[in-house]
Every structure is written in C-alpha cells, then in structure tokens.
NUTORMAR-561816 format. One line per 4 residues: for each residue x, y, z of C-alpha. Coordinates in pm, 1 decimal. Layout:
// residues N
X/Y/Z ~ ...
This chain:
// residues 571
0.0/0.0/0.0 ~ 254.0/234.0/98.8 ~ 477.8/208.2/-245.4 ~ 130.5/221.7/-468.6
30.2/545.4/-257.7 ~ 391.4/656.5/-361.3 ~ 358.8/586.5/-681.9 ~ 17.9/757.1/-706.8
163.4/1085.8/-581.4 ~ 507.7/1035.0/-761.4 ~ 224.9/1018.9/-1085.1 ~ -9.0/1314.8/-957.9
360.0/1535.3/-941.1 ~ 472.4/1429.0/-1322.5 ~ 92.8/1519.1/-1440.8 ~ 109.6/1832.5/-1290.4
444.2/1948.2/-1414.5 ~ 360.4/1807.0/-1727.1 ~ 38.8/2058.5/-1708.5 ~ 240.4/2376.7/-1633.2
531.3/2272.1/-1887.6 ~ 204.3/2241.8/-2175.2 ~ 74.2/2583.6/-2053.4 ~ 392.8/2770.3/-2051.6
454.3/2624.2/-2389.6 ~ 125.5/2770.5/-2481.7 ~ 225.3/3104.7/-2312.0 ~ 556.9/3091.5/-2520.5
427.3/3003.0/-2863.6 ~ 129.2/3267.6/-2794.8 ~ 390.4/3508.6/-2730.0 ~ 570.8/3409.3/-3044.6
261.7/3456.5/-3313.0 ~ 437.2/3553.8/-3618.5 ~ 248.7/3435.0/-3885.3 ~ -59.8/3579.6/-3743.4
98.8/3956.2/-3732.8 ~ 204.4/3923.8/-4068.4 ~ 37.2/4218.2/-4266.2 ~ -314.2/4149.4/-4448.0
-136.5/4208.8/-4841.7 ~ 99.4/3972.7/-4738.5 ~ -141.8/3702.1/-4628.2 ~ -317.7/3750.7/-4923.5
5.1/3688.0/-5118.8 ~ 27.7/3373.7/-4969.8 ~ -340.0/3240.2/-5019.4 ~ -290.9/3340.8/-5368.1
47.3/3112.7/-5456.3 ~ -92.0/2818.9/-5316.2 ~ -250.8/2556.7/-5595.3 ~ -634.3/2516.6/-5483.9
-879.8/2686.5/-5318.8 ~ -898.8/2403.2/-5034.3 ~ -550.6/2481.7/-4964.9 ~ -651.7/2826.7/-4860.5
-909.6/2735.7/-4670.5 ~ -691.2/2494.6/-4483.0 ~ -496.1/2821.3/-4389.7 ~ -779.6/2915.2/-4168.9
-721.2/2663.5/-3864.7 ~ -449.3/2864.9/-3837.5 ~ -557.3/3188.5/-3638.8 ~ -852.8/3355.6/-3603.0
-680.0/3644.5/-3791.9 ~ -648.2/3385.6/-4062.4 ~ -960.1/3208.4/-4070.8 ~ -1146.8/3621.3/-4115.6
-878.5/3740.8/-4393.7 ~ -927.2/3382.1/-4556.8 ~ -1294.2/3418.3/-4524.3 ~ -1273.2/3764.7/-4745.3
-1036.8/3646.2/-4989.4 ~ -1102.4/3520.3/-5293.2 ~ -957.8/3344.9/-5590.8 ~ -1178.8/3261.4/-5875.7
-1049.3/2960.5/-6021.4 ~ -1291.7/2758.2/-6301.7 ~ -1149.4/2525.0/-6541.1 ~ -1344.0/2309.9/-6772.1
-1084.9/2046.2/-6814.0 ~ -1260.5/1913.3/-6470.3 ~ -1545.7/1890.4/-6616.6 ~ -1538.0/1697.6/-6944.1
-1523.0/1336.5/-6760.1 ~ -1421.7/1045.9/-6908.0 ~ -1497.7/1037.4/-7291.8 ~ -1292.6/657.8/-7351.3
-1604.2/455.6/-7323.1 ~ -1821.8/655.1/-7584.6 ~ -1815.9/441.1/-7930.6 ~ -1952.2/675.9/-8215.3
-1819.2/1096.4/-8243.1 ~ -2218.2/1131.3/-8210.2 ~ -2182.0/1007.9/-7868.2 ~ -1879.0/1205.7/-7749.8
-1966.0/1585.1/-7846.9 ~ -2315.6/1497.0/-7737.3 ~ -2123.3/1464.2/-7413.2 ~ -1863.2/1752.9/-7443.4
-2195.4/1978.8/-7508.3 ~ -2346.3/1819.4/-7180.9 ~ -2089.6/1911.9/-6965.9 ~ -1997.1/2230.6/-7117.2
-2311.2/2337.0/-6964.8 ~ -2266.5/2150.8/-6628.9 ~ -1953.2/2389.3/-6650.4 ~ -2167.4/2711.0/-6737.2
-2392.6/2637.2/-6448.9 ~ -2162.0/2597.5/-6185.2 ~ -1988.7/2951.9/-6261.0 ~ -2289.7/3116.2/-6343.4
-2388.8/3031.7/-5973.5 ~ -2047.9/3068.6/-5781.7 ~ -1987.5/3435.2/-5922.1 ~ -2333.8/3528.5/-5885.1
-2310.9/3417.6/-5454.9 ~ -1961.4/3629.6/-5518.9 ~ -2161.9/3896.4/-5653.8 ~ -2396.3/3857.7/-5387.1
-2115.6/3895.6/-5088.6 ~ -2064.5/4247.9/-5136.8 ~ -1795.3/4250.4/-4862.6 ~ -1555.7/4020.8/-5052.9
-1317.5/4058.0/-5278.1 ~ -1217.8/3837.7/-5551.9 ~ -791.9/3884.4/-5569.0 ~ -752.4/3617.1/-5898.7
-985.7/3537.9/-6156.0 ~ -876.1/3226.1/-6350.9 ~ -1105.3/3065.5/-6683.2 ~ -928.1/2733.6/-6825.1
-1195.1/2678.0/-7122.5 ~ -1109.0/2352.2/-7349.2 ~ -1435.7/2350.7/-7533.3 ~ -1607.2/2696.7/-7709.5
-1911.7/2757.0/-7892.1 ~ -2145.7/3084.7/-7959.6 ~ -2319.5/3004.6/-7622.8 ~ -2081.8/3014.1/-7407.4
-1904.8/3308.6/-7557.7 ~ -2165.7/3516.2/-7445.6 ~ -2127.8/3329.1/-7114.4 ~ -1807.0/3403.6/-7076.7
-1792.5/3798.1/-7175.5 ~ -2091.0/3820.7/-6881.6 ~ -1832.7/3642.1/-6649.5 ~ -1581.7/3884.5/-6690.0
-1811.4/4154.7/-6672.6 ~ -1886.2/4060.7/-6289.9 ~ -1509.4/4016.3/-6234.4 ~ -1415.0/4323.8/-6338.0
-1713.7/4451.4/-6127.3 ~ -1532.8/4288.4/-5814.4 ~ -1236.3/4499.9/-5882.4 ~ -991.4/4190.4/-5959.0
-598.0/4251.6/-5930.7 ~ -506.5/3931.4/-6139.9 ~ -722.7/3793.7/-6497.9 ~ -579.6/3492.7/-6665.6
-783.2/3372.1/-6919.0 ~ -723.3/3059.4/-7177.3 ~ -977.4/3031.4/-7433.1 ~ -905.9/2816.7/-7754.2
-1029.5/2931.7/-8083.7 ~ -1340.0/2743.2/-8234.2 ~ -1381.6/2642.6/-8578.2 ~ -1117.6/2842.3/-8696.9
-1254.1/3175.8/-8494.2 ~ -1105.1/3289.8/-8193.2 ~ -1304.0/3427.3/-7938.6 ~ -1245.9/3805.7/-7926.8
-1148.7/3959.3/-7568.4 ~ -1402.6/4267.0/-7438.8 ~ -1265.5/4597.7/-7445.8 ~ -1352.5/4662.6/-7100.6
-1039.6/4451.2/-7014.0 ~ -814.8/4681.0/-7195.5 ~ -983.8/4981.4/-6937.4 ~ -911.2/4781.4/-6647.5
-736.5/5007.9/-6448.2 ~ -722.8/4800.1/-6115.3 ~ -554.0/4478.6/-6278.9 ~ -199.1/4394.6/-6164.9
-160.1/4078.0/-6373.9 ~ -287.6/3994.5/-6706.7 ~ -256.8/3659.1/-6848.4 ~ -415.2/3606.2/-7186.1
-382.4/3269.1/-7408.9 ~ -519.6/3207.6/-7754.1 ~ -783.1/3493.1/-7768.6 ~ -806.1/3790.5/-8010.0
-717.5/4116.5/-7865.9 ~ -906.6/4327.2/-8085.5 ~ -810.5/4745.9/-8153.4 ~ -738.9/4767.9/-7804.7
-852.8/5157.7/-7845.8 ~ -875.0/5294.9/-7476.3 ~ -587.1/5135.4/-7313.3 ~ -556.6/5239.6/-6897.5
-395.0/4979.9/-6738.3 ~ -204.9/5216.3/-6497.8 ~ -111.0/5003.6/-6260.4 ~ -47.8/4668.5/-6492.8
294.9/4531.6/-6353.3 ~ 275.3/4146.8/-6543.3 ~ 129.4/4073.6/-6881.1 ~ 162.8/3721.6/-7042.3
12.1/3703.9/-7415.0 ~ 60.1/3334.0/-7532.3 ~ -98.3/3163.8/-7843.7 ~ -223.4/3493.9/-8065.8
-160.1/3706.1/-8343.0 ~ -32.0/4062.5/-8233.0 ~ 103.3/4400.0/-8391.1 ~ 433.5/4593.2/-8311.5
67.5/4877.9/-8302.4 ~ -48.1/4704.8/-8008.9 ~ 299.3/4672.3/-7819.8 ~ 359.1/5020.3/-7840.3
20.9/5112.6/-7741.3 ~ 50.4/4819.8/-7404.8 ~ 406.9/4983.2/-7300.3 ~ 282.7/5364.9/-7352.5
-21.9/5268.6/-7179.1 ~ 198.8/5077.9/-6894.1 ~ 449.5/5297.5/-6705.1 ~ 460.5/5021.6/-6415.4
513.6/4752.3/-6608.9 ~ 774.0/4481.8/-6484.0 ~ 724.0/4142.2/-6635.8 ~ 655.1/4117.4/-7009.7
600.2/3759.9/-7177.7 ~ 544.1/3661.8/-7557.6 ~ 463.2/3270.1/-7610.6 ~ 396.5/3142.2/-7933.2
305.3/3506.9/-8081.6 ~ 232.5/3549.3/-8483.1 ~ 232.3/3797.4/-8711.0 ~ 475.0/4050.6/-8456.2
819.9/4064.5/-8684.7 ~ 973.6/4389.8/-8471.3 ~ 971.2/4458.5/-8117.3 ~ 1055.7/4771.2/-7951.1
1046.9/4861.7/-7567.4 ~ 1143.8/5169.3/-7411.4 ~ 1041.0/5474.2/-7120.7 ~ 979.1/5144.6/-6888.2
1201.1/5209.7/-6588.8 ~ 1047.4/4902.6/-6344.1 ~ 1087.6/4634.5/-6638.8 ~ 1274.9/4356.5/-6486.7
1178.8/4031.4/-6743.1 ~ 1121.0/3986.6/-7086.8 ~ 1031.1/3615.6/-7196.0 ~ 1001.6/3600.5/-7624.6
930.8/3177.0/-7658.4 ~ 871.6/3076.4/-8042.2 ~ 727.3/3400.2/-8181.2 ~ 727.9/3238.8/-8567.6
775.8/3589.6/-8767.6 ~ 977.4/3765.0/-8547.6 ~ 1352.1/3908.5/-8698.0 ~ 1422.6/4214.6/-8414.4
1408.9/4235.2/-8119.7 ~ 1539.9/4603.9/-7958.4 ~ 1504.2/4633.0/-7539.7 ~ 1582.9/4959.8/-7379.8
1561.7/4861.8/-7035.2 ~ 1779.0/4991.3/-6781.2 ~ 1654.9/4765.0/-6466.8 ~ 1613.6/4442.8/-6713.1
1739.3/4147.1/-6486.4 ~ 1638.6/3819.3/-6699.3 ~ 1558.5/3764.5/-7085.2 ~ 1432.1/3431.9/-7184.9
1463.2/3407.9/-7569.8 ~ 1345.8/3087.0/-7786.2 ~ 1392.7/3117.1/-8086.8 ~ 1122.8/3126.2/-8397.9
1119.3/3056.2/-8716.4 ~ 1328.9/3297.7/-8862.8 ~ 1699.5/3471.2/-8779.3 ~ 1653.9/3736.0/-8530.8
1870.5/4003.2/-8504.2 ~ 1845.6/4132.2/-8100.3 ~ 2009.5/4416.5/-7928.5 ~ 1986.4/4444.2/-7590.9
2338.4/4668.9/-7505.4 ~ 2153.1/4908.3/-7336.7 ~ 2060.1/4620.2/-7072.7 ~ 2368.4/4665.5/-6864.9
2201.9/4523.2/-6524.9 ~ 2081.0/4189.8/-6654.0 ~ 2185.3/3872.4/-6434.0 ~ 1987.5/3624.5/-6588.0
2026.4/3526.8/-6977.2 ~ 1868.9/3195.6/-7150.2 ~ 1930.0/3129.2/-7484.3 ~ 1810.9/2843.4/-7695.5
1863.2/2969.0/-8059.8 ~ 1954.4/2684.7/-8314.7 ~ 2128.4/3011.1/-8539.4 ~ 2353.2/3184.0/-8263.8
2711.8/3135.6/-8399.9 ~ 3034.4/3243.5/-8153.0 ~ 3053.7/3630.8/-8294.6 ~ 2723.2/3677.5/-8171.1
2732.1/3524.7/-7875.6 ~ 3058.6/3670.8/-7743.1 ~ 2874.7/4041.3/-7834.5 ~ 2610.4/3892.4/-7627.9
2837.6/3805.6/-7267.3 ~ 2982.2/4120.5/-7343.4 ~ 2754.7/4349.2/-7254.4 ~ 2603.4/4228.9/-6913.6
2903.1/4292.9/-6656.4 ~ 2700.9/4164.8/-6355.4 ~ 2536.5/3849.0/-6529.8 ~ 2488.6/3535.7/-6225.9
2325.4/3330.2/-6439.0 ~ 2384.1/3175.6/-6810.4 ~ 2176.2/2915.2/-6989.4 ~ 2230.8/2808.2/-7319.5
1978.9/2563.2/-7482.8 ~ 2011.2/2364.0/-7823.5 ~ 2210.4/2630.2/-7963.2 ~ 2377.4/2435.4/-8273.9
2539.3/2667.2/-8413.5 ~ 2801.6/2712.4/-8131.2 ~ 3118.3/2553.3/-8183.1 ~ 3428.8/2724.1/-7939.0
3292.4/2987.3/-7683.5 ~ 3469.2/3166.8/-7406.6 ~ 3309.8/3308.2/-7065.6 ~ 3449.2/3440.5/-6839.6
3314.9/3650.4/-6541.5 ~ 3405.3/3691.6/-6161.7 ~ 2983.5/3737.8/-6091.0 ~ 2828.7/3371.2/-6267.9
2717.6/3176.0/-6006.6 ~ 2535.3/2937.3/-6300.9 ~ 2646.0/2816.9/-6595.5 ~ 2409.7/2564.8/-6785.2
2491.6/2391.4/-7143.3 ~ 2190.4/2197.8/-7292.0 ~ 2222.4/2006.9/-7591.0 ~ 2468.6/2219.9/-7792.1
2538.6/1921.5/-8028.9 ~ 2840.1/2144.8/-8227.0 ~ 3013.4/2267.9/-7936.1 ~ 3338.6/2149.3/-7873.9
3488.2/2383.1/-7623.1 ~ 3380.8/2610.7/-7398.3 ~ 3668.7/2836.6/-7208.1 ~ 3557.1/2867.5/-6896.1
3655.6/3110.9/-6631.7 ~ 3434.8/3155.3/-6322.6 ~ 3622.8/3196.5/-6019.9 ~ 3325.2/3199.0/-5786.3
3056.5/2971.6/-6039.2 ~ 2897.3/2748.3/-5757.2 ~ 2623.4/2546.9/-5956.7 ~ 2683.0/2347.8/-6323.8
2486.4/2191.1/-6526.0 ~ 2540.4/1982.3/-6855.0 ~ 2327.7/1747.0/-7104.8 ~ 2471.4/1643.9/-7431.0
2687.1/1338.7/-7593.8 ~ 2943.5/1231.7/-7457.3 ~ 3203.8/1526.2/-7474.2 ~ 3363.1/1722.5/-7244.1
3362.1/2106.4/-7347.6 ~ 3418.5/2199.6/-7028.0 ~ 3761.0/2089.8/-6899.9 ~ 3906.2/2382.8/-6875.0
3699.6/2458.8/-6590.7 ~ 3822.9/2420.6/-6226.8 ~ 3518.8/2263.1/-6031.4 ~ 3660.4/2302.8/-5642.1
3453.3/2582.5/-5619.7 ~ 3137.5/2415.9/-5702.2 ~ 2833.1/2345.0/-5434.7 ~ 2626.1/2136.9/-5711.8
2622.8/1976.2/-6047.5 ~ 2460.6/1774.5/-6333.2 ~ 2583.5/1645.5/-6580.6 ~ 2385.0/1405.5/-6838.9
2547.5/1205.5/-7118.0 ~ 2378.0/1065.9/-7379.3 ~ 2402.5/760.6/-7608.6 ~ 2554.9/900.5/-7926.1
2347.7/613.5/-8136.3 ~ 2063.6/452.9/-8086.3 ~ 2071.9/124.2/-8047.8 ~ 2397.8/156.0/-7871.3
2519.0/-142.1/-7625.4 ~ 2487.6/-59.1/-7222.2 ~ 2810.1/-145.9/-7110.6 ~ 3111.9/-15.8/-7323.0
3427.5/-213.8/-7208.2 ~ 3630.6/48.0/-7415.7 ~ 3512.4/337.0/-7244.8 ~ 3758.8/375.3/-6989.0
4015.3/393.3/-7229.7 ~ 3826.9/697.4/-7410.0 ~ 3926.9/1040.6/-7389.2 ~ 3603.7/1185.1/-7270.5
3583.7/914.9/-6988.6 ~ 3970.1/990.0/-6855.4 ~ 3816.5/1365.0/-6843.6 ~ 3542.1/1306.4/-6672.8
3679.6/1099.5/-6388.7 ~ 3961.6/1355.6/-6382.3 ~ 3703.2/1642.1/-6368.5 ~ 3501.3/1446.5/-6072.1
3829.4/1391.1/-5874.9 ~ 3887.7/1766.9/-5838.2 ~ 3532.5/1875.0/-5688.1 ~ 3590.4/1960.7/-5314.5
3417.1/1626.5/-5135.4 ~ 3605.0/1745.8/-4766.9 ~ 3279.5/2028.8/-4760.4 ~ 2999.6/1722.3/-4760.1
2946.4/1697.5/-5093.8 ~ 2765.6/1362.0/-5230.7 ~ 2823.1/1201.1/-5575.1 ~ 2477.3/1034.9/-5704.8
2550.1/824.2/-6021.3 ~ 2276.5/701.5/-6196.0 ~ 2236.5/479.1/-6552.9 ~ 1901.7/380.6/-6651.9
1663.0/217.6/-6325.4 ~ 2038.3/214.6/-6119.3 ~ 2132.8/377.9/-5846.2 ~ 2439.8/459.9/-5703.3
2513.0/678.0/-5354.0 ~ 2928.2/787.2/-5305.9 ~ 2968.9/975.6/-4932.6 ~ 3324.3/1166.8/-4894.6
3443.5/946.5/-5195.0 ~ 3823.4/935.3/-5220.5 ~ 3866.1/726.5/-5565.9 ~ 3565.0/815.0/-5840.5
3535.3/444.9/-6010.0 ~ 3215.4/501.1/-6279.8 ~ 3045.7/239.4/-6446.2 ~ 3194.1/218.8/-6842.0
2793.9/290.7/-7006.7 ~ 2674.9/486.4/-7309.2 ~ 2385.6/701.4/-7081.9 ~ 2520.4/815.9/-6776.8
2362.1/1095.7/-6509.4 ~ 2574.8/1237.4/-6223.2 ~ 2460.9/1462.5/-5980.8 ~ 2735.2/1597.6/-5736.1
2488.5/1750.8/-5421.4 ~ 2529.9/2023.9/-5216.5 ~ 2621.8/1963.7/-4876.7 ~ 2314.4/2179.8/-4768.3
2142.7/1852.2/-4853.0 ~ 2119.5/1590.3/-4556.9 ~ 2133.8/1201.0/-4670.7 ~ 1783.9/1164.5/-4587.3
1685.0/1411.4/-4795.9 ~ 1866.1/1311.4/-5066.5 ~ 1759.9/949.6/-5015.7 ~ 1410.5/1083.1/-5042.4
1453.8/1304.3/-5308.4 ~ 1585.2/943.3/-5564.6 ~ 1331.8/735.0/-5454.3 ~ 1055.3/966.5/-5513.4
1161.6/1096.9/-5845.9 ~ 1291.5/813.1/-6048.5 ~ 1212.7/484.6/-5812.0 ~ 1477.2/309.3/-5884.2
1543.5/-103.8/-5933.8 ~ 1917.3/-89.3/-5741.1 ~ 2004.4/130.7/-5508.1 ~ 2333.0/106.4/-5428.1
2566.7/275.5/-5139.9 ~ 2956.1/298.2/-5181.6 ~ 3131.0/449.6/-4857.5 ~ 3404.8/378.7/-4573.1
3412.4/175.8/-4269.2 ~ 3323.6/430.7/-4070.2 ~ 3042.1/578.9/-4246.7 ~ 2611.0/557.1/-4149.8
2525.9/582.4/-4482.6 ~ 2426.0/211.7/-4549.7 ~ 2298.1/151.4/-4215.5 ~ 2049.5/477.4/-4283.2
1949.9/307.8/-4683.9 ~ 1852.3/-9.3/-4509.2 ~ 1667.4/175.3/-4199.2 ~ 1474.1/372.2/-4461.7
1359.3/100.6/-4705.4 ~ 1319.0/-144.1/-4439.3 ~ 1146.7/11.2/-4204.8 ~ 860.5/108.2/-4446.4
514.5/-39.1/-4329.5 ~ 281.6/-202.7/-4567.8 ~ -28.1/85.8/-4537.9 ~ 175.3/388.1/-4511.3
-17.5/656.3/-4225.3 ~ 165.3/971.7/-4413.6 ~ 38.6/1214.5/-4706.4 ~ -322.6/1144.3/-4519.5
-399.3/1450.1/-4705.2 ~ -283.3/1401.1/-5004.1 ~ -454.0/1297.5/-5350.8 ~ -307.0/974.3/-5505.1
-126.3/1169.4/-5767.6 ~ 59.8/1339.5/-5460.9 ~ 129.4/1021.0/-5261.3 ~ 510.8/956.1/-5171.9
692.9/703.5/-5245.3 ~ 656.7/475.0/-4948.7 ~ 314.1/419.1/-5109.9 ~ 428.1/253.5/-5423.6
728.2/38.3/-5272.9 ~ 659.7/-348.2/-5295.6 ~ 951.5/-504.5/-5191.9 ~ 1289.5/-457.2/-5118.6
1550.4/-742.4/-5110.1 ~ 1902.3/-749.6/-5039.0 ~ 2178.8/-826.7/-5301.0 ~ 2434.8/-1050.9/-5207.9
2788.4/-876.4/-5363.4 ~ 2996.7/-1186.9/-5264.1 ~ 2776.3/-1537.1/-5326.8 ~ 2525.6/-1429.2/-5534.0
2416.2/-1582.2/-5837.1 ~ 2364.3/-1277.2/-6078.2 ~ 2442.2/-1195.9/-6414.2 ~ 2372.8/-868.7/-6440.7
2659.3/-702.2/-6612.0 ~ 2562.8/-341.2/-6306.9 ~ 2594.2/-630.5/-6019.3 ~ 2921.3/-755.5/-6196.0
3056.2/-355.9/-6148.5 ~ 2958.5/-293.3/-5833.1 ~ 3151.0/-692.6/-5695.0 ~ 3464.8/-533.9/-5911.5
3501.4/-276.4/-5590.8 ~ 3371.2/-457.2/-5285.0 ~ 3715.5/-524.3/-5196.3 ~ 3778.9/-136.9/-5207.4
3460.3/11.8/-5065.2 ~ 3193.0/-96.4/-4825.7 ~ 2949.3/-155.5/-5124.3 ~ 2572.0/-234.6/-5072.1
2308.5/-312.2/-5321.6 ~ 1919.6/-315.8/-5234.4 ~ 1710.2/-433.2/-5548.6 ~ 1339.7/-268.5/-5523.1
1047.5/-339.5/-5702.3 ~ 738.4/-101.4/-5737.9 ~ 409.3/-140.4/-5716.0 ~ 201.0/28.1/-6055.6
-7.5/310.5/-5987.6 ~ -314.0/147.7/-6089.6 ~ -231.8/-74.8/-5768.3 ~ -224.9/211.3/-5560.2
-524.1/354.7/-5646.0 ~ -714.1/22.0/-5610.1 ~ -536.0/-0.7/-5304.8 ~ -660.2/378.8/-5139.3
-1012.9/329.6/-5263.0 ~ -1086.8/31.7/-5077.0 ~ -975.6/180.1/-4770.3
C-alpha cells in the first residue's frame, strides 16, 4: 500500500508538471505569433500562390486572424478540363460531343452560380480570376464575356484567361479589359485582342500574351499605356516581326518563346534582370546593349554562332546566371566573369569547347553526348552539379568495355576527382533504373555505359533528404551505397527502405497523384555482392570494388499506380 500510494503521488507530481510545462509552452508560442501579425497584403500573397482553393481554406485553422482574412479572400479559379469526364467509353463521335456539349453546360452552371453568390457577398473581394476553357461555342461566348463583366465589377488585381479558338474563330477579348485600371496581372492565351482603343492599365505590372496574333501597333500602345510595367512575356506570338520597348524604368523580365515571324528584337531597359529568348522561325537580329544590369540570360537559338554570342556576354558585366539551350550553331565559346554563379549547357550538339573562367561559379549543369567542353573549368569551387550524357546512337550497347580507355571518360573521372568532397558533398551516379550513392568518396570508379547521369549535391542537402529526393523521383530497381568503414550511410538506406510499413499513415492529405513514395514500394531485397548468383553485367561492377569500398546493393520493385489507387479506394 505504501509504495502504490507513492507511486500515485510520484504520478499526480509528473501530471502536474507536465500541465504547467504544456501551458507555458502555450504562453511561449502565444507570445511568439508571427504568422498571425504578418500584414493582411501579405497574407493575401500567400493564399494566392498556393494551388487550390482548399488549400486556402486549410490556412484558416491557423488563427482567427487567418480564418477572417481567408474568409474575405477570394480566388476565382474555373477550369473546364474538370469537367469533361471520361470520354474513352463513348463508341460513335455522335456520342462524345453529345457529351462535351453536356458538360460544357454543367460547366456554365456551376460559374454562373459561384460568381453570382460572389456577386452577392458584397464585402468580398475576388484577388484572382482564372477561366481554363477547353471547349467553345457561340453560347458560351456570351457566357463568358458576362463572367468577366462581374469580375471586373469585383475589382480583380489578377485575370488569366485561356480560351481556344473554335472552328477556326477565336473568341475576341471585351474591351472593357483593356480599361481595367485596377488589374496587376494579365494573363491572356489564344484569344483575339481586338483594336485595343482605350488602353488604362495604370497600374499593370505582369502581362503574359501566349498563343495569338499581335502587332508591333499594339505593343507600343501596351508599353505607352503601362508605365509600371515589370514582367513582359510573348509565347507562341504570330504575325509581330519587330519589337521595340522603351520609357519602362520598373521592367525587370522579358520572356520572347517561339514568336514564328519575329527578326528584331530592340530592349531599352535599364533595370532588365532576366531575358528568356526561344527562338522562332526565322533569324533574329536582337540588341539588348543598353541592358547593362541583366543577371539572368537563356538562350536556346539553333542560329547563334560564336561572334554573336561573345557580343552577347559582353555586354552584361554583372550576369549570375547563363543558360544556353540547343544552340547548334556554337562551336568554341569563351566566358568568363568573376559574378556567374550558373552556368548551364543543354544540348549544344556542335560545341566542342567552352573556355571557362568563373572563379566563384557554384552550380553546373550539362546534357549532351558524350564530350567534355568543359575541362578547362576548375570545379573546387562548385556546391552542385549535373551532368547528363547521352548515347551518341541509338541502339547503342549498355556497357562499353572500351570506355575507360576513351578520352572523354579519362576527363570526366579527372574532372570528378577535383570537386571539393572534404565540404559534404555527395556524388549520385545514376544509368538507366540504377542507383548509385558515393559519401566523402576518395577514388571516383564510374560504371563504363553509353547514358550516364551524375549529380554531385550540395552539402546543404542531408542524406535523408537526398535518399528521399531518388526514390521519389525516379524509383529506382538498385540502389546502391559505396562508402568507408566508418560511415552511417548504409545503415540509414537499409533503416529507410526497411522500415517502411505495408499501409503507409503519411500524405493522409494528399490525392493519389501526390502520394510519396513509401506508397508505391513493394519489396525490397538485399543483393548478395559476394555469393550471389547474378548476371547482371551493373551487379558484376559494383563486386569489381567490394574489396575497395563498403558496397551495398538493395534491389526494389514497385508497385504500378493502378495498384495504388485500387489499393486507397478500398480503404
């Protein structure tokens, strides 16, 4: 009696401190509220990045600050794609646009109500109006200029609007857009702009035009009409063949992607910071040597020859980052600056040597055959790469005994050798569905294969992390560990695949597209490196080091998403 009436107090004195530890807790993280001060435009900001509007109204658990900003913000977001079901089953083309018309006016309905109960709220305001239309006829035109009638009415900041042309006619956009003066964002795909006569869009900071035919008369008229103006984006644009911008002082981006007729391209822009340029059709001659504070160029231009190119680099002193895309044309190219922090090479099937000097570059990134344009370069400054070789043929053999003795392969291993591994640096070498994980490596051995993918990760990036990041993005049949005597690294591969349960509890909020990977792994099985019975020409390269390295292989298999889905719905 006398120890249970000991224990009983002993029990009474842990509940109670456990009590006035949870309430000072409370008092702390009361007195630490930050998200809840944050100011009301900023909070808005937030609601508006995130994907759906059940996201947002997750947000509202949050505070009760929270749960009354949530409950007066608004983004409109209808798109018909969610609405056209599953059209498979239906045998005759009778049968399917009878069903496309069906739900195009299930679709109809449901915005016709929900911005009519917006209408209706007088005391909310609608931030973000979005219309994703896959399917337009004369009906719902009308429909649709009445819908952005009653946004407009709601004083909307952002209007992004994709509309497909019908039967060869494009649906024309009202004018009353064009007078807009409250909109901050304009995003506008595959309509018809029209004359676009009373332009005031005073306080229009992005525009986005993608997927219509425009005018250098309609440019001119946007950027008069646009002194704020900081984001400016062409996407698949016809019939524009010069563009001119000038008088914008905030303009910070210009993205031109695929505009077909388009031969000059002329940007006055003092405070430009990044130009995205795809090219068209045609040659396009593009001066941008005004643009002095630009630290962001991409290039993917199948015409730009050296010349051109070294004009380019010379005019942007301050440039941090350089990407150059399927540029063909480019055969030997020198950069050098003291400010690029990135350097990317995509694809530039011509070029054979790129003179690199960038004492401070800390991210690379290359995909192409199997060359190496880039040994000039000293990598110990480097936090990250990537570098992706492809086959040169198709048809090509795996394993290519002869490798090692090629030039491009005693470069690479040589290049690899030199990358600062002492900061926490990982190597991640993958070829096709295989895996392999090098901690603090010492010796680089690489497998002798036609495709080959190495990542070299920044030591910002924990193990776990990184072990999350493979299995989730390319779910791999070996994964494979090489490391020292001393290192965790295998023991924390075989914690993580082994300890996964059958019904994972996690992403309980997740759709099934959105489920991790612990959902789709089957099995995982352990690969002998010193009595097993395998073949496999990958299991025969990783036995060649076992005696050198403390070498693991795990094979997994996957379950097929099908499986999964099955799997959730009879839960």
């Amino acid at each position: 009696m006398l120890f249970e009436s000991s224990v009983k107090k002993k029990r009474k004195r842990a509940d109670s401190n456990i009590r006035i530890d949870t309430e000072s807790m409370a008092q702390r993280v009361d007195g630490v509220d930050y998200i809840s001060q944050l100011p009301e435009d900023i909070i808005h900001k937030i609601l508006g990045l995130l994907r759906c509007n059940k996201d947002a109204a997750r947000t509202s658990i949050l505070s009760k600050r929270w749960r009354d900003i949530w409950a007066s913000f608004s983004s409109l977001v209808f798109d018909q794609r969610k609405f056209l079901g599953q059209l498979r089953g239906l045998k005759s083309s009778v049968e399917v646009q009878t069903q496309i018309e069906e739900n195009a006016e299930m679709f109809e309905n449901y915005v016709d109500r929900t911005l009519q109960r917006c209408v209706e709220q007088n005391s909310r305001s609608v931030e973000k109006f979005v219309l994703h239309v896959t399917y337009c006829n004369s009906q719902l035109t009308t429909s649709i200029n009445r819908w952005i009638d009653m946004a407009l009415r709601k004083h909307i900041k952002e209007l992004d609007l994709h509309v497909p042309s019908h039967m060869h006619k494009r649906y024309s956009l009202p004018q009353s857009v064009f007078a807009a003066r409250m909109i901050t964002s304009l995003r506008v795909n595959g309509c018809k702009l029209g004359p676009c006569n009373n332009l005031n869009l005073s306080n229009l900071q992005k525009v986005c035009l993608a997927k219509l035919s425009v005018k250098e008369q309609m440019i001119e008229k946007m950027v008069h009409a646009c002194p704020l103006l900081e984001d400016f984006r062409l996407v698949y644009a016809t019939r524009l063949k010069v563009l001119k911008v000038s008088n914008l002082p905030k303009l910070r981006r210009v993205d031109l992607h695929a505009c077909a007729e388009l031969n000059e391209v002329n940007l006055q822009a003092p405070s430009l910071e990044t130009f995205w340029y795809v090219a068209g059709r045609r040659q396009c001659k593009i001066d941008l040597s005004t643009c002095n504070t630009l630290k962001s160029l991409t290039l993917e231009d199948a015409t730009l020859k050296d010349e051109s190119f070294q004009n380019h680099l010379s005019c942007f002193p301050v440039l941090e980052k350089l990407v150059l895309s399927k540029c063909y044309a480019l055969e030997n190219i020198t950069i050098s600056s003291y400010q690029l922090k990135t350097l990317i090479l995509r694809e530039c099937k011509q070029l054979k040597e790129a003179d690199i000097d960038t004492p401070n570059l800390l991210s690379l990134e290359y995909k192409g055959e199997r060359m190496m344009p880039f040994t000039s370069l000293n990598p110990s400054s480097l936090k990250e790469a990537k570098l992706c070789f492809k086959p040169s043929k198709q048809g090509e053999p795996r394993f290519h005994n002869e490798d090692k003795h090629a030039p491009w392969f005693a470069s690479l291993q040589k290049f690899l050798t030199k990358f600062d591994y002492s900061r926490g640096l990982k190597l991640v070498v993958r070829c096709d569905k295989n895996v392999v994980i090098y901690e603090n490596p010492k010796e680089i051995f690489l497998p002798h294969v036609c495709d080959l993918k190495l990542d070299v990760v920044k030591s910002s990036v924990t193990l776990e992390d990184l072990l999350d990041d493979i299995l989730r993005t390319c779910r791999p049949a070996t994964l494979s560990s090489f490391s020292t005597s001393k290192s965790s690294l295998c023991k924390l591969v075989r914690k993580k695949l082994m300890a996964t349960e059958k019904d994972p509890g996690c992403c309980t909020y997740n759709s099934t597209g959105n489920k991790c990977w612990r959902h789709f792994l089957d099995k995982v099985e352990t690969e002998d490196l010193v009595n097993g019975k395998s073949k496999s020409e990958w299991i025969a390269w990783l036995r060649s080091y076992k005696a050198k390295f403390k070498v693991n292989c795990f094979r997994l298999s996957w379950k097929p998403r099908e499986r999964v889905i099955e799997g959730l719905t009879n839960i």
